[in-house]
N, C-alpha and C positions, 0 to 999 in steps of 0.2 A: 282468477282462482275462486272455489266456492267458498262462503263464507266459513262453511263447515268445515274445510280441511286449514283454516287459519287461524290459528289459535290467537289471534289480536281483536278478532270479531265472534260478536254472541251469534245466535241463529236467524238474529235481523240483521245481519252484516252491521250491527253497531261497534264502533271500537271500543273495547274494555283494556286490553292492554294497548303498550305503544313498544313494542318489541323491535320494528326495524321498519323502515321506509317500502322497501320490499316487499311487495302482494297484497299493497295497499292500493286500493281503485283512485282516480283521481277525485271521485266524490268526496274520498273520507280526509285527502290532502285541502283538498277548497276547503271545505267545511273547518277545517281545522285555521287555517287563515282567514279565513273570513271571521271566525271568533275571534281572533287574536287580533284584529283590528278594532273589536270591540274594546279591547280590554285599553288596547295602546293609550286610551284619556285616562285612566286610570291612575296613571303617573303625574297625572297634572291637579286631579283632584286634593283637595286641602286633606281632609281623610282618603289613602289610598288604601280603601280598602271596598271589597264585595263580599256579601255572606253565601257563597255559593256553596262554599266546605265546611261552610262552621259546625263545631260535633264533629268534624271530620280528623280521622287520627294519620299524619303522612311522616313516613319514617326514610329518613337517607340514610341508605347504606352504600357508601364509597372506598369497596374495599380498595380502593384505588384514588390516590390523590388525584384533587383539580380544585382549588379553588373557588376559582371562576364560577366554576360547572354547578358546583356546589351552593354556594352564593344566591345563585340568582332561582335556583330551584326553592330555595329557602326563601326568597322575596315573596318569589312568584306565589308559593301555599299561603304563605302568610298575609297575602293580599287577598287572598281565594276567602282569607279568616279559619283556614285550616290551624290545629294544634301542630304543631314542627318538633319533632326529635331527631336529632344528628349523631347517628351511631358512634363513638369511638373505637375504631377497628382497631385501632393500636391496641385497646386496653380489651378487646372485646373478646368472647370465648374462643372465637376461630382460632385466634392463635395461641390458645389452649388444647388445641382438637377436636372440637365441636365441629359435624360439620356443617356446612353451607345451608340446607332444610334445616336441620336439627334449629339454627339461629334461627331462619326462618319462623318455624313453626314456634315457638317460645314469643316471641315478638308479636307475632297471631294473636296468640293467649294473651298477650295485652291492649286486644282492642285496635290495632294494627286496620287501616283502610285502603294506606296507599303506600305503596313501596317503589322510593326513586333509586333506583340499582345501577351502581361502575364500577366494573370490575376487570379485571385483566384476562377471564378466559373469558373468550369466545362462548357464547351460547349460555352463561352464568341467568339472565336474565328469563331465557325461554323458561330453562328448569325450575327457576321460581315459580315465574306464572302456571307452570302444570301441576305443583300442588299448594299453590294457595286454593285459601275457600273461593267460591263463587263469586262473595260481595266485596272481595280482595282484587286489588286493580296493582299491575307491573306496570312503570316505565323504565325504560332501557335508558340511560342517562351516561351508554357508551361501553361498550364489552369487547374485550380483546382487539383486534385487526376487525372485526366483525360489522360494525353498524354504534351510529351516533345520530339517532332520528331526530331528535328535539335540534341539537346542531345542523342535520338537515332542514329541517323546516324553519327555521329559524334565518338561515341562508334562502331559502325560496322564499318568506315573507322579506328581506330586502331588496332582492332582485325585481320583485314583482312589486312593492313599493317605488321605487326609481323607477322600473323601466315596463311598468304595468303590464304589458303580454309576453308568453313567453312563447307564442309562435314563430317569433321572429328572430329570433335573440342565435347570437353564438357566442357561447360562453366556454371558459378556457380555466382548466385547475391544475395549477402548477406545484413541480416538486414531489417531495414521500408521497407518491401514491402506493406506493409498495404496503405503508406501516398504517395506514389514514383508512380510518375508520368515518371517518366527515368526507372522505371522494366518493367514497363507495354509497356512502347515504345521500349524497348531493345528484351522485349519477342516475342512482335509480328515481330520486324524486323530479329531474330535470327531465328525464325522458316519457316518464309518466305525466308530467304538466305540458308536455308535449313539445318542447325544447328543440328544434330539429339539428341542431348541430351543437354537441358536446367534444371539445379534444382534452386531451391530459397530456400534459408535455411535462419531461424529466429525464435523468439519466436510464440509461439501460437498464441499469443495478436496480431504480427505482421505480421502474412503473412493471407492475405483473404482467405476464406473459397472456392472460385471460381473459383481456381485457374488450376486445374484439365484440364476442356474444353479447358486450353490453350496450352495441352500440354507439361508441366512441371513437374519436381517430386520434392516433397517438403519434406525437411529433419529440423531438430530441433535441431540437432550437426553440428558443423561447421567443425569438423577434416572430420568428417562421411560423410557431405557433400558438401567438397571440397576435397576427397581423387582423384587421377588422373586427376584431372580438368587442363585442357589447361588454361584458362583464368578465372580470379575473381576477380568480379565488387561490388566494396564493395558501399553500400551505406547510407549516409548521414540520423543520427537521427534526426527524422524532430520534433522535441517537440514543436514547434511552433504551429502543426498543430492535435497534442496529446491531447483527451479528457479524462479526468478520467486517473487512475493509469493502465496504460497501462506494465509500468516496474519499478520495485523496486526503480534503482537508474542508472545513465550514466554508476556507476561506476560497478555493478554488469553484465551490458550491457558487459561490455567492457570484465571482465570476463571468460565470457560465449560464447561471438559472436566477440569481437576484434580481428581481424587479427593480428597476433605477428612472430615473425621468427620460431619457434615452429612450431605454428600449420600451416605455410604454407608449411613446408617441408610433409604433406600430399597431396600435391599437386604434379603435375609434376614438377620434378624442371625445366624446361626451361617457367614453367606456369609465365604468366602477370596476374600483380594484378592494377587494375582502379579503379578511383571515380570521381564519375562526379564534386566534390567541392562544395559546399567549406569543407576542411577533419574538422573533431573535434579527431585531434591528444589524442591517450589516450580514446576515446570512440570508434571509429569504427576499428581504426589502429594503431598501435603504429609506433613511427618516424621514425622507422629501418627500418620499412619494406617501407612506404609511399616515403623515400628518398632512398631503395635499387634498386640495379642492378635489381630486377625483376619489380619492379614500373614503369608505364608509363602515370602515372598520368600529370606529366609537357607536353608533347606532345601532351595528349589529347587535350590540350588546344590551342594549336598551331592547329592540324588538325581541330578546330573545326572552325577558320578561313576561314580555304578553304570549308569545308562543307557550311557554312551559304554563301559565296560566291556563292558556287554553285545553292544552293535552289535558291537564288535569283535570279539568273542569269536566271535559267529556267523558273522559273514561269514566270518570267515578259517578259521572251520572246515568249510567247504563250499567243493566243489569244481566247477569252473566246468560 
């Protein structure tokens, strides 16, 4: 895609924003990891800190709980030596009527650099980025069913840490794909890093019908399909976001599609098993496997540190 028709990249195909994994060239993926290895000492140093963003103003706005998500964004600027402000959506004008620009643009007027954006529709993040200023940088920090790029990449800097190329590799993401917003960002980042075999195994109810054009093979057994798999990215029953009787019960879930020591010995044994969090121990995984030698769940969290560093780091250091 030409740089021009991408609103993530200036007219040097730099990235300014981080909108979605999606019509990103694999240069702008490497380079984005390849940072992020930099930074990964970071955490060991006695001052963890770089003056990359200092003066720099990064403002979270999560009109959408996460924790986690939230947290480690908050590390990561403040590592950068970024100024951090965390929106209070609850108390915040939106739910006054204000809307969505209108906050925007006021937040602007205070000196506003960098905007880490989650929110529940779809496409919330684009819209920002089309009218902030110039020297105003979006990251997408997760939007609707839509895309979770920093949790994508963050997932392709572990994979590629443990199992270094991903020419080789068949990796396997299990469960909500229907609601998952982290398959859809892992699939297009896995086949762009050139990944040759991606499957998504789940219930019927839960894996979309579209899935095809993306180059994926979709399976309904979870031994069946995770047999040889190098890597498997279990993911999070999202019932939050579940309309109507999608599945019997968590417990039949777990059944049927739970990762267990069993059924992961169809897999490679030297296979990693991921989840982007928060687990529901006993519905997607049982705790044997989530706390065994093949789990690299605890790191991901750690790498996802230097990842969201990184993002930041580049986008805000290119100009629009």
């Amino acid at each position: 895609m030409p740089a021009r028709h991408n609103p993530q990249l200036n007219r040097n195909g730099e990235l300014i924003h981080l909108l979605s994994v999606e019509g990103l060239p694999r240069e702008i993926l490497d380079h984005i990891l390849d940072t992020a290895a930099n930074f990964t000492s970071v955490s060991d140093r006695e001052v963890k800190k770089v003056p990359l963003l200092r003066g720099k103003s990064v403002f979270n706005l999560f009109f959408e709980n996460s924790t986690r998500t939230r947290t480690t964004f908050e590390i990561a600027a403040k590592r950068l030596s970024a100024d951090v402000f965390n929106l209070d959506i609850a108390r915040s004008s939106t739910t006054k009527g204000e809307s969505l620009l209108d906050t925007i643009a006021n937040l602007s007027a205070m000196a506003a650099d960098l905007f880490v954006v989650r929110h529940s529709e779809s496409g919330a993040p684009f819209l920002i980025a089309q009218h902030v200023a110039p020297h105003v940088h979006v990251v997408n920090a997760g939007d609707g069913r839509h895309a979770h790029p920093t949790q994508g990449l963050l997932d392709m800097y572990t994979i590629r840490h443990y199992k270094k190329d991903f020419r080789h590799l068949r990796v396997a993401i299990v469960g909500d794909v229907l609601h998952s917003r982290v398959a859809r960002s892992d699939i297009h980042a896995l086949t762009t890093l050139g990944c040759p075999e991606v499957r998504v195994i789940g219930p019927k109810t839960l894996v979309p019908a579209d899935l095809a054009p993306m180059g994926v093979r979709v399976y309904h057994h979870l031994e069946e399909g995770i047999r040889d798999c190098d890597v498997i990215i279990m993911l999070r029953l999202q019932n939050e976001r579940m309309s109507g009787a999608l599945l019997p019960s968590s417990q039949e879930f777990f059944k049927t599609y739970g990762l267990t020591p069993e059924k992961l010995c169809a897999a490679k044994p030297d296979a990693i098993v991921m989840h982007p969090g928060p687990i529901n121990r006993g519905v997607e995984i049982d705790s044997t496997v989530a706390d065994g030698r093949q789990s690299v769940i605890l790191p991901q969290v750690t790498f996802g540190i230097a990842v969201r560093m990184a993002v930041m780091s580049i986008v805000a250091g290119n100009e629009a």
